[in-house]
Backbone as CSV, one residue per row, in Angstrom:
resi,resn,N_x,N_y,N_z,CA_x,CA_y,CA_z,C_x,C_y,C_z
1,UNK,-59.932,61.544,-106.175,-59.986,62.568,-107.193,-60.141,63.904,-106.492
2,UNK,-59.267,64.803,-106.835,-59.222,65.718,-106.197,-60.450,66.954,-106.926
3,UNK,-60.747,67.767,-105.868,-62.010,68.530,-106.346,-62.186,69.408,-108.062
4,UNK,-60.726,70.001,-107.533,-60.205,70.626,-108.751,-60.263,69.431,-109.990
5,UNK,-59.940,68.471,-110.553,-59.718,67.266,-111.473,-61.418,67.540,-111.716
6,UNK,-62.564,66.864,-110.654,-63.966,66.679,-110.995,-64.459,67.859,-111.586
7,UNK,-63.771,69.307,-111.196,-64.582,70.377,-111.842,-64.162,70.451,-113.256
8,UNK,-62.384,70.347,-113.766,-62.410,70.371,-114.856,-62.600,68.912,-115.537
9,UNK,-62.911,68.578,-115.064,-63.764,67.297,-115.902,-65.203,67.615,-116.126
10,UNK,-66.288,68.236,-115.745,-67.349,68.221,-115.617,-67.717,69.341,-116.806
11,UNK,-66.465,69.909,-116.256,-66.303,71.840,-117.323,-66.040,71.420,-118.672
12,UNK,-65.390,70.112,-119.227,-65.395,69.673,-120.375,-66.044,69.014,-120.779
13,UNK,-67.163,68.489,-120.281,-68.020,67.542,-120.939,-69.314,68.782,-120.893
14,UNK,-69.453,69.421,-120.148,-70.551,70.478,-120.228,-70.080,71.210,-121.814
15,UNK,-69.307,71.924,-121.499,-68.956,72.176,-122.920,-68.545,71.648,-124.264
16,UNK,-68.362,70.247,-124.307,-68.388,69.389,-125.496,-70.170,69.311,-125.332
17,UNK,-71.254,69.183,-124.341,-72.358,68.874,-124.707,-72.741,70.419,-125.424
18,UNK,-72.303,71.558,-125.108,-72.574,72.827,-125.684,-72.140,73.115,-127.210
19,UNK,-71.037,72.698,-127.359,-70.378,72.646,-128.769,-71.443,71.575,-129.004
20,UNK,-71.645,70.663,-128.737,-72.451,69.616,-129.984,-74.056,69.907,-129.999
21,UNK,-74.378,70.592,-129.569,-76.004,71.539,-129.414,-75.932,72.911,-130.633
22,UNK,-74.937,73.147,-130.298,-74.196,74.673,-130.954,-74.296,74.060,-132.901
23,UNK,-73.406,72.624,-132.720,-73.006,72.611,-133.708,-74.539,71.947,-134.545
24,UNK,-75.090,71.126,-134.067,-76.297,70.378,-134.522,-77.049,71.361,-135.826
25,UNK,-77.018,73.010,-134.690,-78.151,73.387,-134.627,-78.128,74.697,-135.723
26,UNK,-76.316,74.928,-135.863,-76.034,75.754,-136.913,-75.200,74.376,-138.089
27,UNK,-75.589,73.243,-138.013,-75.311,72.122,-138.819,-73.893,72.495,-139.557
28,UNK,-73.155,72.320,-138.508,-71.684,72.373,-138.357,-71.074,71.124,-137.894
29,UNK,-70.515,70.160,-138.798,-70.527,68.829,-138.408,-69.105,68.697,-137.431
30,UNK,-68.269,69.938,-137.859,-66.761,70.258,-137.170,-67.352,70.519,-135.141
31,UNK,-67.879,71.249,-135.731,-68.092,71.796,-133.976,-68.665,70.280,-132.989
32,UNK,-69.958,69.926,-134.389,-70.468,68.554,-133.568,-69.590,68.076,-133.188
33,UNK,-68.457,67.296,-133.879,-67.610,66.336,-133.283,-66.599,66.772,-132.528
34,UNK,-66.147,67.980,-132.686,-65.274,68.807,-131.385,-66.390,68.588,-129.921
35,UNK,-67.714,68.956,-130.076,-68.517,68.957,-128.805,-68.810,67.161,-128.367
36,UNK,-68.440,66.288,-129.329,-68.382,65.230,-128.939,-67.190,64.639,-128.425
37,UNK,-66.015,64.673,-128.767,-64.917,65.102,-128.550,-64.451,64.995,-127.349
38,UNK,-64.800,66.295,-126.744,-64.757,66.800,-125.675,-65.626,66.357,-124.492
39,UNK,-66.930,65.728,-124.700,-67.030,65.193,-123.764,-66.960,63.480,-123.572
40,UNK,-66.366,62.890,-124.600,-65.728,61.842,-124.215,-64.157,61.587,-123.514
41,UNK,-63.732,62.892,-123.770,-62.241,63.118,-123.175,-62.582,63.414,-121.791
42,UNK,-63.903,64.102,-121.301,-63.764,64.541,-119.540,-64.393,63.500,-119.126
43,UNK,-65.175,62.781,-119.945,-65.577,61.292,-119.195,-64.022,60.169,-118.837
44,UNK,-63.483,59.750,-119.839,-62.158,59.325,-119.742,-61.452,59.593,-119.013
45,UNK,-61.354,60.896,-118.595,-60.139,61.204,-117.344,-61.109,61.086,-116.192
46,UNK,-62.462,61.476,-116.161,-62.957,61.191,-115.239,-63.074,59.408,-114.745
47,UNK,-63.056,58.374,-115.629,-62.883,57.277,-114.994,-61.002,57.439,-114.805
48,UNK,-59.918,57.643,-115.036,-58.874,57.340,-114.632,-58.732,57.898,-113.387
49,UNK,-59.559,59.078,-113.641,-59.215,59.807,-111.825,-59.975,58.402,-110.628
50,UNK,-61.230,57.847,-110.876,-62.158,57.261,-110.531,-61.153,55.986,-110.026
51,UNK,-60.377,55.275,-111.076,-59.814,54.186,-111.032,-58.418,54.338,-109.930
52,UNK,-57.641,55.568,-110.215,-56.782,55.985,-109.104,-57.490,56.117,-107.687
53,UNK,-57.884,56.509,-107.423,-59.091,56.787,-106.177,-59.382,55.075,-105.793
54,UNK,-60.008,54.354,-106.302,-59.249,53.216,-106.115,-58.809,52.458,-105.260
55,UNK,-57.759,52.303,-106.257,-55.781,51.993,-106.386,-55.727,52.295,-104.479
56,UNK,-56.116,53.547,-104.615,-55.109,54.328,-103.303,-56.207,54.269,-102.005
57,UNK,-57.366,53.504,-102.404,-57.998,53.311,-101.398,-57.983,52.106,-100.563
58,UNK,-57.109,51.104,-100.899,-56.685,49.898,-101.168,-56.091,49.655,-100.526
């Protein structure tokens, strides 16, 4: 996984955990699940990057 991939992976789950703090807290159920959202999507690519890495170590 290249460095660049881990940062924007990390940069989206930080900010899906921000949107869903954001949203909780002004009880915005849209934002919640956008901030949830989002950090199940940088976890996800973060295991495919994980699983390639791998593959190619192999």
């Amino acid at each position: 996984m290249s460095i660049g991939d881990k940062a924007k992976n990390v940069v989206q789950k930080t900010v899906g955990k921000a949107e869903e703090a954001v949203g909780r807290k002004t009880d915005d159920p849209e934002l919640t699940a956008q901030g949830l959202k989002d950090q199940s999507m940088g976890e996800a690519r973060q295991n495919v990057e994980k699983a390639k890495d791998q593959i190619n170590h192999k």
